[in-house]
Structures are given as C-alpha cells and as structure tokens.
C-alpha positions as a Markdown table, in Angstrom:
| # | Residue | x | y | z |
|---|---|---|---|---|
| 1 | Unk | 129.3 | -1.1 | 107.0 |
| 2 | Unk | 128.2 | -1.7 | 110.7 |
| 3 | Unk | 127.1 | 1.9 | 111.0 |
| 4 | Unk | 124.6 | 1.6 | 108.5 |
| 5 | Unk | 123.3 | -1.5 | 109.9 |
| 6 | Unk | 122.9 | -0.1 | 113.3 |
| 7 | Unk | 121.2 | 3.1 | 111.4 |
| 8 | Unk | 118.8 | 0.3 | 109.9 |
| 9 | Unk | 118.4 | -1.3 | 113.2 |
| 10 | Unk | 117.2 | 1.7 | 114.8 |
| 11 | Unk | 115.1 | 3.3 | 112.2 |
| 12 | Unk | 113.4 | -0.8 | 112.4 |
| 13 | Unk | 113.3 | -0.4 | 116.3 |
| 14 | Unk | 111.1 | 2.8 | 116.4 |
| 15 | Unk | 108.7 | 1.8 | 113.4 |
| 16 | Unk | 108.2 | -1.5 | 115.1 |
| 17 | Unk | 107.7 | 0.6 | 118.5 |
| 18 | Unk | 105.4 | 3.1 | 116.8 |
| 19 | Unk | 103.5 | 0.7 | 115.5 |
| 20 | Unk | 103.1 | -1.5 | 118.4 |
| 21 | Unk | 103.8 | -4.4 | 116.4 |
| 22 | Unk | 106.2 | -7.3 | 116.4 |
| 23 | Unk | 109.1 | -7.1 | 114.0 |
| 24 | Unk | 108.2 | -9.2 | 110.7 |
| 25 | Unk | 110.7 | -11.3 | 109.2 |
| 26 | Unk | 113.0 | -8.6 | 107.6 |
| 27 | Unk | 112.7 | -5.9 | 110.4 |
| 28 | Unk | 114.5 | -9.1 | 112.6 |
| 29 | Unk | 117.4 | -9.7 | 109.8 |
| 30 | Unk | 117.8 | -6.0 | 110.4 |
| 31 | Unk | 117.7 | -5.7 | 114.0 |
| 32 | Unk | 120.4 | -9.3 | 113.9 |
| 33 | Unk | 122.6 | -7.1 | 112.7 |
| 34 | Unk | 122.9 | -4.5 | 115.3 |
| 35 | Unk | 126.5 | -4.6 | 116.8 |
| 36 | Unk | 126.2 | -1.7 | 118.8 |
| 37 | Unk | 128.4 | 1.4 | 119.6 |
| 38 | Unk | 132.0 | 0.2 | 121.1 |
| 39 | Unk | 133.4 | -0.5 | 118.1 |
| 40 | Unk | 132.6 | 3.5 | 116.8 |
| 41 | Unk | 133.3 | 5.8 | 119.7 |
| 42 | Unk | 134.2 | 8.5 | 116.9 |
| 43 | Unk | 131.2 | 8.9 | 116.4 |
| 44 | Unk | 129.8 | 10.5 | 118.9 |
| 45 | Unk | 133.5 | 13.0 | 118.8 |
| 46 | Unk | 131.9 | 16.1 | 117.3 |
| 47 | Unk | 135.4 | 17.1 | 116.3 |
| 48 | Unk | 135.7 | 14.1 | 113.7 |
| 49 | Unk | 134.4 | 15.6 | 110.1 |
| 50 | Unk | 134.4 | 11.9 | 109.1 |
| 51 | Unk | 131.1 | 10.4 | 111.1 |
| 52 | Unk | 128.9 | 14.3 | 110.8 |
| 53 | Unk | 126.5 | 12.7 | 108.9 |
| 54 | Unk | 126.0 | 9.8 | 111.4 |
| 55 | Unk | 125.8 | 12.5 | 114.4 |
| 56 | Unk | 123.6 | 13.9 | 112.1 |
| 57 | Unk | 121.1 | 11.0 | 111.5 |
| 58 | Unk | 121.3 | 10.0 | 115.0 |
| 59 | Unk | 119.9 | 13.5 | 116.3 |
| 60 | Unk | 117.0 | 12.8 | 114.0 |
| 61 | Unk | 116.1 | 9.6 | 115.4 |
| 62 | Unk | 117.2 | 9.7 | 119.4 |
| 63 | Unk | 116.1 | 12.1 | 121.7 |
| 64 | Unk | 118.7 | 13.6 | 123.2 |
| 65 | Unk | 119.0 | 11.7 | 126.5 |
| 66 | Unk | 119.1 | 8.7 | 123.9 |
| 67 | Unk | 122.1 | 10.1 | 122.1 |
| 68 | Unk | 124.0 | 10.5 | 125.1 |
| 69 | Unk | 123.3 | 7.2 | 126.6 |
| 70 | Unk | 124.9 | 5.3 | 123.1 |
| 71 | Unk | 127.7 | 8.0 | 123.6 |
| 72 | Unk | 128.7 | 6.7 | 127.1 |
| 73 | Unk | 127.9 | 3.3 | 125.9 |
| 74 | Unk | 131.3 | 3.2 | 124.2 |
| 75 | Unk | 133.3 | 3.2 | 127.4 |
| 76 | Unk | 131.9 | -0.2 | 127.9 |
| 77 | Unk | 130.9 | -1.8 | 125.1 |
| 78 | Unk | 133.7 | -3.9 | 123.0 |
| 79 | Unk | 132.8 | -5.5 | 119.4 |
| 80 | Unk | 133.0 | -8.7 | 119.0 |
| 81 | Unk | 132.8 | -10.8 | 115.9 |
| 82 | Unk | 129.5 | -13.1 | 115.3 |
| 83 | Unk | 132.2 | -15.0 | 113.5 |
C-alpha cells in the first residue's frame, strides 16, 4: 500500500535528519518509494473514518505546519506510475 510506504518514508526522513546522517542502503529503498500525497487527498478529510489512523500517525510525526503543507499538497500533486 502506497500509504505505508510514504509512512516508512517519513519515519526514514526524520531518523536520517535526527541523526545527521546519510541514508544507508535500506533507508534509500524506503525513501524510493515515496509517491507522495495527490493520489490520497482523503486523507487529510477528517470526516473519512477510513484513513483516522493515517491522520493519526501523521500528527505523531509532522508538526502541524508540516501536516498542513502535505494537505494542500494534494491540490497539486497527481500520481504517476514509476511503471
């Protein structure tokens, strides 16, 4: 599921950033698969049961001003296959 692997990506992203480190081998596989937010706009629509538990794991890692900015970054940002 992309989600998870943007989940991944971002939990990689702030250990690497906390750690002042370059991403190893794996942490880059993880952060390759990143895809971003346009394809998931419900998401971020507090009134969809189905993705609480994203919203909910995203509060945990972004500050808030973070979490709004992948929000908006919906409007703009359209999925497209690696393929």
């Amino acid at each position: 599921m992309r989600i998870r692997c943007n989940l991944a990506a971002l939990t990689a992203l702030k250990t690497i950033t906390r750690e002042c480190r370059p991403a190893d081998q794996a942490e880059l596989r993880t952060l390759a698969r990143w895809s971003g937010w346009g394809a998931f706009p419900e998401v971020f629509d507090d009134t969809n049961p189905d993705y609480a538990w994203v919203r909910e794991e995203l509060a945990e890692m972004l500050t808030g001003e973070d979490l709004a900015a992948a929000a908006r970054s919906t409007l703009n940002a359209h999925y497209t296959d690696a393929a």
